[in-house]
N, C-alpha and C positions, 0 to 999 in steps of 0.2 A: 504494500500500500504506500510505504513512504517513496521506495523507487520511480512509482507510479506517480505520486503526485511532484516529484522533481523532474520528473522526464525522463529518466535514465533506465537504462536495461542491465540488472543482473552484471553482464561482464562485462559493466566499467566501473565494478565496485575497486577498489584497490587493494583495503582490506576488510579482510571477514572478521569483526567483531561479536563475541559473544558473552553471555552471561555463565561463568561455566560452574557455579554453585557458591555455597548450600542454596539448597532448595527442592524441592520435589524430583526425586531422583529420575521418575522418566520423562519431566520433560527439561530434565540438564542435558539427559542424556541423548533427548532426540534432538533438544539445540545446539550441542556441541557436534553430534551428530551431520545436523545438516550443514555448519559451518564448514566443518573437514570435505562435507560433499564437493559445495559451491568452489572452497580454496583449493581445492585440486583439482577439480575438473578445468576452473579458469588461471590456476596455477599463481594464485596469490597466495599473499604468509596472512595469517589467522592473529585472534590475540583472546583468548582467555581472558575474562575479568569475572573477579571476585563478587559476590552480592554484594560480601560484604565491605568491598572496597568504593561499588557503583555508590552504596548508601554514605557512606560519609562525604564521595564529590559531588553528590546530589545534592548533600545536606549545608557544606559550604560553611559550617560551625566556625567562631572564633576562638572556639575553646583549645587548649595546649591539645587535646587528646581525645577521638572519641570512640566510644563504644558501640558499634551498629550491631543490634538482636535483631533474630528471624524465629519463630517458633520453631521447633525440631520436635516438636509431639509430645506424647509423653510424660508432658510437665519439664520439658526441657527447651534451652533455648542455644541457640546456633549465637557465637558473637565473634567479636574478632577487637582488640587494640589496634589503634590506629594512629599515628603522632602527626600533626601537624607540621607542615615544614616548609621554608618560603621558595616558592614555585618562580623568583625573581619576577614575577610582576605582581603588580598592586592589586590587582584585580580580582585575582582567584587565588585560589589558598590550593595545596596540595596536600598528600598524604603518603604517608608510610605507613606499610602494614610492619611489627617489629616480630613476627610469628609468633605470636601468642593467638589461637583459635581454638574456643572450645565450643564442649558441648557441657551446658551447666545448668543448672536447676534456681531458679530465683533465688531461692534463699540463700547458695552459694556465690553470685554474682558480686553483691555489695563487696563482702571478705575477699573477694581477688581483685577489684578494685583498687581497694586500700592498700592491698599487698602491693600491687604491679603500679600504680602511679605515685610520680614523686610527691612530695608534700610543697602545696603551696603551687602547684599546678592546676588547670582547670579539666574537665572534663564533663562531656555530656554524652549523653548513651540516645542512640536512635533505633526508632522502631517506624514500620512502615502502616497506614493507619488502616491497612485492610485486615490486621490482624486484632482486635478487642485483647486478647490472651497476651501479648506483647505489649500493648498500651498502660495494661491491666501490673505488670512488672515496676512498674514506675514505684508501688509501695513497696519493693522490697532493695529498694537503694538505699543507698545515706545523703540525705539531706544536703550535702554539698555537690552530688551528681548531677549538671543538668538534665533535662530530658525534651527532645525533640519529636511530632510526628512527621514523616515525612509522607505527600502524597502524590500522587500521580507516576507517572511512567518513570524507570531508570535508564531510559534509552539515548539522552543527552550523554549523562555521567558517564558511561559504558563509552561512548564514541569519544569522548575527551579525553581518558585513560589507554585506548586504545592509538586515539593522538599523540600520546604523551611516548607510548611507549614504542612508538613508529620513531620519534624524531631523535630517542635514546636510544636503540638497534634491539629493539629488546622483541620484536614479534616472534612468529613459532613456526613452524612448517605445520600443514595439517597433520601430521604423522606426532606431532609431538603435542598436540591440542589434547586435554584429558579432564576430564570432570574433576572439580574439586569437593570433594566431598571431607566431612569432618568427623561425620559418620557412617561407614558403609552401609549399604542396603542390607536389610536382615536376610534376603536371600542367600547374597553374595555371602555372608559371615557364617551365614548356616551350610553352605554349601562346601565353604575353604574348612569344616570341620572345628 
């Protein structure tokens, strides 16, 4: 629909941007899926992007550091630390992910919080407002966590990140394109035994 409404056909994309998780494991897997399709067939490089990295360029926070949650079921929630960091223009803010991604339970979220960020830094935790269950997480913070909702499509975020990491040599071959997942599918775990 968006090609469509720019003009443009399929192979004059240049690169194939995706969302490549957490999130509902078959449809990472059928979007990372058809990514690797298109980037090979027209022989472009792909780029993987995290939700949870779309959610904090989305979210554009001035806080030192933020937390983007996705529900992971369960009573569990998908997050990711994120550090703020100056993208050299004034404009837009940047992020680092510092590999810290869990899978954690509200009432554990606050205590790693506290643990993993400095003191006298800011931080706000984002959730996307399609979910009630993740909005609903906001009481089990500490009172110095902001909290954000964030609404509408991540498909700007996703193409800016995927900008970003064109112009730092950082894209992937389709071959090297892979779901990010933080929790395997119960099949797959049930399955490796």
């Amino acid at each position: 629909k968006i090609l469509k409404q720019a003009g443009a056909q399929l192979s004059e994309v240049d690169i194939f941007a995706v969302a490549n998780g957490p999130g509902s494991f078959t449809g990472i897997r059928v979007g990372v899926a058809a990514a690797q399709g298109w980037a090979t067939a027209f022989g472009r490089p792909v780029c993987g992007v995290s939700v949870l990295h779309a959610m904090a360029e989305e979210a554009q926070s001035p806080a030192d550091w933020v937390v983007p949650v996705i529900d992971a079921h369960r009573g569990e929630f998908y997050a990711a630390l994120l550090e703020r960091v100056d993208s050299g223009t004034a404009a837009w803010n940047s992020y680092r992910e510092n590999g810290d991604r869990w899978v954690v339970k509200p009432e554990q979220l606050g205590a790693m919080l506290r643990e993993k960020i400095p003191t006298g830094r800011s931080v706000v935790c984002l959730a996307r407002d399609q979910k009630a269950s993740a909005r609903d997480l906001r009481a089990a913070l500490p009172s110095s966590v902001g909290f954000q909702i964030l609404t509408g499509s991540l498909l700007g975020a996703i193409a800016r990140i995927a900008l970003e990491a064109h112009a730092e040599g950082r894209l992937q071959s389709p071959a090297e394109l892979d779901a990010l997942y933080i929790r395997r599918p119960d099949a797959e775990a049930n399955w490796k035994g």
